[in-house]
N, C-alpha and C positions, 0 to 999 in steps of 0.2 A: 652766855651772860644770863643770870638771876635777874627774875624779876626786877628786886629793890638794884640791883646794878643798872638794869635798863631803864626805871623809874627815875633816876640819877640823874643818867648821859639823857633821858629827856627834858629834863626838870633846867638843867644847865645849856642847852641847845636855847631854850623857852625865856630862861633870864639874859642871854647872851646875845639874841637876834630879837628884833622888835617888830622889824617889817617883812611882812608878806607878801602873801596872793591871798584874797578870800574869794570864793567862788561860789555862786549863789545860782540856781535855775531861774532860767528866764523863758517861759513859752516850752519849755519841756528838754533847755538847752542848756547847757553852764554859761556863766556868764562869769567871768572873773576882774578883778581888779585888785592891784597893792592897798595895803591897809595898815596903819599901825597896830602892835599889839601889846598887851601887855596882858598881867597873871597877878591870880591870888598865888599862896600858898600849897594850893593843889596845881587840881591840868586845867582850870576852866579858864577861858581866854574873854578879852575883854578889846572891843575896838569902837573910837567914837566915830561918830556920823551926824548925816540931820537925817531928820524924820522926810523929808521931801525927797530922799533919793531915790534909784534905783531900787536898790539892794533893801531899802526897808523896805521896799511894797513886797518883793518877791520872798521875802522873807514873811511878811506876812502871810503870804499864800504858801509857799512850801518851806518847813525851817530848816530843810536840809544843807548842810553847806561843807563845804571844802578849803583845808587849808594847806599852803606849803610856806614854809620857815625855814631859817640857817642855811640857803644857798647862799656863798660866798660869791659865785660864779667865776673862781679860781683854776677850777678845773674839772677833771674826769671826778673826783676823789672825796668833794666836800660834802660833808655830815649836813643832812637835811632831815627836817621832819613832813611827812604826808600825816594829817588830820582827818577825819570824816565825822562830823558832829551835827549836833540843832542847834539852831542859834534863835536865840530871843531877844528880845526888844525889852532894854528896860529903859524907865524915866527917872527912877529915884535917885532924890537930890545926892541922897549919903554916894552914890557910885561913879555919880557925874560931879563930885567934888573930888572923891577918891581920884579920875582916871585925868583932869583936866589941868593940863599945862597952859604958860602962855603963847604960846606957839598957834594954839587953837583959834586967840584971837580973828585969824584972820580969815576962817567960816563961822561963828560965830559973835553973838554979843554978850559974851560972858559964858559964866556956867549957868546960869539962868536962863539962859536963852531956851527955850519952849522947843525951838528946833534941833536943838543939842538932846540926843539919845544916844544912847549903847547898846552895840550889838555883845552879851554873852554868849559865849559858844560855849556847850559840854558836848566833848568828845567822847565820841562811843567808840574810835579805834584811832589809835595812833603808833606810827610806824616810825622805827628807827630806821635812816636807809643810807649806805653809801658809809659806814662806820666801820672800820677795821675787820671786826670781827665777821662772822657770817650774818650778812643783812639784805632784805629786810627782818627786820625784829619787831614783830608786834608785841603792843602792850592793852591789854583787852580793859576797858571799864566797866 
């Protein structure tokens, strides 16, 4: 598979599955947890939070992180993606109007709420795995 073919089967995996794992170091350790997700146009990945958790301290201190997507847990067989990226903290209104449903309501008091932040992830490698063809398939940014 080409690049732009595996750029594709990732792009499609990305808009097809929402929730994950994100994995954050904690004390020198991963720490993981399900997260929702979503995407611009490209690969950068987008997931809300509060500012008071876990994962935004550790993030502050190391922005390394980790992600897995599109296990079905169907079987031996289902198309997933491994991520390895830095994730940043953002508070801007235009991202946190872009990314917030109502659903959110119920950690939050609106999209204004002060505690309401986004974690962006840009990934520095992401692998196709478990897909037909010979994988894994990296795709390098």
């Amino acid at each position: 598979m080409n690049q732009e073919e595996l750029k594709k089967r990732i792009y499609d995996i990305m808009e097809q599955h929402k929730i994950g794992t994100l994995a954050s170091v904690k004390q020198g350790k991963p720490h993981t947890r399900y997260m929702t997700f979503s995407n611009d146009d490209e690969f950068t990945f987008y997931t809300p939070t509060n500012r008071e958790t876990h994962k935004a301290d550790e993030i502050d201190e190391n922005p390394n992180v980790h992600i897995l997507l599109g296990y079905e847990g169907e079987g031996f067989g289902d198309t997933y993606l491994e991520v390895e990226g830095q994730a940043k903290i953002r508070e801007d209104q235009k991202i946190k109007d872009w990314l917030w449903n109502d659903h959110m309501d119920r950690w939050f008091n609106g999209k204004e709420d002060p505690e309401y932040i986004v974690l962006e992830i840009y990934p520095e490698t992401i692998r196709l795995m478990n897909a037909e063809e010979k994988t894994p398939q990296t795709l390098e940014m």
